[in-house]
VEXNU-23348 format. One record per residue: residue in three letters; residue number from 1; x, y, z of N, C-alpha, C, CB in turn; chain. Coordinates in pm, whole numbers, always signed. Atoms other than C-alpha are relative to their C-alpha. Glycine has a CB too. Layout:
("ALA",NUM,(X,Y,Z),(X,Y,Z),(X,Y,Z),(X,Y,Z),"A")
...
% end
This chain:
("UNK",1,(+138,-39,+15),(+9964,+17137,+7467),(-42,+90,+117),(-91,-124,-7),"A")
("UNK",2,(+10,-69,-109),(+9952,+17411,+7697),(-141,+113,-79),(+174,+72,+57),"A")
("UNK",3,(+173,-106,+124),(+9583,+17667,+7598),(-5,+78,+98),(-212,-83,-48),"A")
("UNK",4,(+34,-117,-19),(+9573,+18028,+7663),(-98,+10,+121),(-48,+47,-118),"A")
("UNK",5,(+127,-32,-49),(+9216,+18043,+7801),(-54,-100,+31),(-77,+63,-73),"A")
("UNK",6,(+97,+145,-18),(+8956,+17786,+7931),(-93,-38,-102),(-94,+6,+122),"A")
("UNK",7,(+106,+44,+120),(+8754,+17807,+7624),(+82,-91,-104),(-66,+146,-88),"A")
("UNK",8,(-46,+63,+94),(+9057,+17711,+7441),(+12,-165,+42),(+125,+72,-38),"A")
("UNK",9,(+9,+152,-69),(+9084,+17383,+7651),(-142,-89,-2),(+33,+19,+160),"A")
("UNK",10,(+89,+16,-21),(+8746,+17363,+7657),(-57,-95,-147),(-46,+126,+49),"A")
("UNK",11,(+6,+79,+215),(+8749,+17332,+7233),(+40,-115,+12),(+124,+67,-152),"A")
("UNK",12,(-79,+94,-11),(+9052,+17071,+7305),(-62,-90,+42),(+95,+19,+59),"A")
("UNK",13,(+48,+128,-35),(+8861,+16857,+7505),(-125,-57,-53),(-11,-2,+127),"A")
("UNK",14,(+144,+4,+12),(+8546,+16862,+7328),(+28,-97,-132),(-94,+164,-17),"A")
("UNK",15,(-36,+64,+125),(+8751,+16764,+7011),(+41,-121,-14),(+81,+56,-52),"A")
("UNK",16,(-62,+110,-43),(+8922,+16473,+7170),(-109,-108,+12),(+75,+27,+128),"A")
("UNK",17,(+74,+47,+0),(+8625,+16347,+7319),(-100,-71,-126),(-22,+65,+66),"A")
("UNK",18,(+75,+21,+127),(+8408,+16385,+6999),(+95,-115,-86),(-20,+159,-87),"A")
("UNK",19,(-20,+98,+98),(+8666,+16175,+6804),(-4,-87,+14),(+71,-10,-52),"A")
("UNK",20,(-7,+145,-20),(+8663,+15901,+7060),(-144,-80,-45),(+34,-25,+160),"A")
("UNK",21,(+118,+53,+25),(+8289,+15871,+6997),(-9,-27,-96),(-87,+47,+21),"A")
("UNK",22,(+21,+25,+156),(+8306,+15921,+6616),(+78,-127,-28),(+56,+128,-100),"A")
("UNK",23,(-102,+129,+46),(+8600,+15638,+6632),(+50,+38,-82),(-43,-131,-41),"A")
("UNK",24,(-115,-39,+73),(+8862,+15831,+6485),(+141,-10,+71),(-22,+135,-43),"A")
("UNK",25,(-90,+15,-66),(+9071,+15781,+6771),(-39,-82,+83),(+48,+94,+39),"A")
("UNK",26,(+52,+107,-125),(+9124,+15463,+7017),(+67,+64,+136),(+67,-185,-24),"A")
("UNK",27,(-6,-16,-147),(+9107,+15452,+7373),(+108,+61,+53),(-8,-115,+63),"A")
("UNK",28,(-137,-22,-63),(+9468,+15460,+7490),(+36,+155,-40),(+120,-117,-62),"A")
("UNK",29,(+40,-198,+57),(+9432,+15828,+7247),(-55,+60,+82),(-108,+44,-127),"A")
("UNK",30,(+83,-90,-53),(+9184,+15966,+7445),(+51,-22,+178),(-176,-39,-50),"A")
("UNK",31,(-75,-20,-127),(+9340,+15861,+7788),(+119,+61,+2),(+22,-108,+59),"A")
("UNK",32,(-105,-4,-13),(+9641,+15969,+7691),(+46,+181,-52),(+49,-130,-75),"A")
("UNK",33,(+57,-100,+32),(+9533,+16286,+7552),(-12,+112,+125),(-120,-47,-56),"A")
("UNK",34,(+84,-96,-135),(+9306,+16391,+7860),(+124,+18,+93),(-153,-100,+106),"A")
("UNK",35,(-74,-32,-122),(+9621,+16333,+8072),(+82,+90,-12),(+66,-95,+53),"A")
("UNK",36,(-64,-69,+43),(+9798,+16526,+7873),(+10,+181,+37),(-30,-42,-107),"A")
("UNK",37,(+88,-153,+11),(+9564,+16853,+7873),(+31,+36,+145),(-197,-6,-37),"A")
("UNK",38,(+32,-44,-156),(+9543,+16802,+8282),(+108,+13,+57),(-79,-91,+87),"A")
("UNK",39,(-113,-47,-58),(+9898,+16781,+8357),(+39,+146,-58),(+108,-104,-21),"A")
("UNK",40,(-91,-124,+89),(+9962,+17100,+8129),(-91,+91,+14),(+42,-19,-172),"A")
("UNK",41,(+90,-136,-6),(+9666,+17316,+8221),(-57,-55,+116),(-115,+47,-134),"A")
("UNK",42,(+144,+74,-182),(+9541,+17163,+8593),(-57,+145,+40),(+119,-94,+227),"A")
("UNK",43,(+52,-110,-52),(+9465,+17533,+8676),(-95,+44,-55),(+70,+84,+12),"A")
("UNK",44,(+79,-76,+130),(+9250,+17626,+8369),(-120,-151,+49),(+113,+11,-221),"A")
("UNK",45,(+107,+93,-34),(+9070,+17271,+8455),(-122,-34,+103),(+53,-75,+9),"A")
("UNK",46,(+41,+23,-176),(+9019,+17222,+8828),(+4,+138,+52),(+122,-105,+104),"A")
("UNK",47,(-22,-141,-105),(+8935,+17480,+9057),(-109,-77,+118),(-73,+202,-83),"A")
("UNK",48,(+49,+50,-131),(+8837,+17291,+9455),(-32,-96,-5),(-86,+49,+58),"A")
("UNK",49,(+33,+146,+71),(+8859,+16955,+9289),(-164,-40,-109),(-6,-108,+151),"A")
("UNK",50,(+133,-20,+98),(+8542,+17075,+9055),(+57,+10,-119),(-100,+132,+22),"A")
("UNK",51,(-49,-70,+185),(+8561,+17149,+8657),(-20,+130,-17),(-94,-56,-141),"A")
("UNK",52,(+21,-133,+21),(+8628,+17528,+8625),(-211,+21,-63),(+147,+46,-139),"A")
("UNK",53,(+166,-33,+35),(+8214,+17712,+8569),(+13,-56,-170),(-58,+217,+20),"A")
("UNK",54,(-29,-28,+155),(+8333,+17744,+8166),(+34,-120,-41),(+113,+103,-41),"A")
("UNK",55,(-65,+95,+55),(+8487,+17412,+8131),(-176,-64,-17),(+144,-82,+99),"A")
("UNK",56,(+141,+36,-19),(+8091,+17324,+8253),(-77,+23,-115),(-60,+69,+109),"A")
("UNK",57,(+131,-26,+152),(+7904,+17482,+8024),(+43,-9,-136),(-69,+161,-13),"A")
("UNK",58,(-58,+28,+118),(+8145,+17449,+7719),(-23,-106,-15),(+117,+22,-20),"A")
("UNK",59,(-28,+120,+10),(+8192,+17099,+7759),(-162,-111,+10),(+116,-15,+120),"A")
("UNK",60,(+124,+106,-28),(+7842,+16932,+7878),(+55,-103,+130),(-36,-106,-163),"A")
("UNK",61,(-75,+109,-68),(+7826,+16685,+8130),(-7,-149,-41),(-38,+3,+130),"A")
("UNK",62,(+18,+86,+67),(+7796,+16428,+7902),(+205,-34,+16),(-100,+48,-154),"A")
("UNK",63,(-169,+13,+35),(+8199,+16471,+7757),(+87,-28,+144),(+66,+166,-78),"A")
("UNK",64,(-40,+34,-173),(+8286,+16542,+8160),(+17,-107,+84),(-78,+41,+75),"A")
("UNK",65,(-12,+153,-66),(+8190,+16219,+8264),(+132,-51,-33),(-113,-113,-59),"A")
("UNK",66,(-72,+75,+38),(+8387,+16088,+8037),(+163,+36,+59),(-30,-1,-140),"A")
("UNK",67,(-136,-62,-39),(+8726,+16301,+8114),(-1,-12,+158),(+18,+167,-55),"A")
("UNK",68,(-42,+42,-136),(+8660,+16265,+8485),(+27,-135,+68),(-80,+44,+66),"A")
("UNK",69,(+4,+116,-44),(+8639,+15902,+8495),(+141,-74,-76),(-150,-61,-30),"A")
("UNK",70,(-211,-24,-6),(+9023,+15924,+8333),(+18,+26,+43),(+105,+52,-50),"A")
("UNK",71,(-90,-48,-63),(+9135,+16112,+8552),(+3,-95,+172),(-32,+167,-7),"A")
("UNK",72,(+34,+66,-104),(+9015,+15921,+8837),(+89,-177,-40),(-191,+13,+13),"A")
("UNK",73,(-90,+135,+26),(+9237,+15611,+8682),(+135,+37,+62),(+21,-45,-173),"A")
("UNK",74,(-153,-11,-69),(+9538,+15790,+8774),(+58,-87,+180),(+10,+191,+23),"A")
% end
């Protein structure tokens, strides 16, 4: 799962997220997912231990929470 651009990651995570809420996908999915995206695009994600500007405004900081408080399990 490697994405071109930050918008395309940006889709990815928005989609992930959204299904954990809709409950189309369980937990261990969506952790396992997010870790997925961040080992395979950490540059497109992070930039000075922040969320790239684009990942910001694509994403909300609603979804963010959620993906930063996975990553912070590592």
């Amino acid at each position: 799962m490697f994405y071109r651009t930050q918008r395309d990651l940006a889709m990815a995570l928005n989609q992930l997220v959204d299904a954990y809420w809709n409950e189309e996908i369980i937990e261990k999915q969506l952790i396992n997912g997010v870790k997925n995206l961040y080992e395979n695009n950490e540059n497109k994600l992070m930039k000075n231990n922040q969320f790239t500007t684009v990942l910001q405004q694509q994403c909300g900081k609603r979804r963010l929470a959620v993906v930063e408080r996975i990553l912070e399990l590592e």
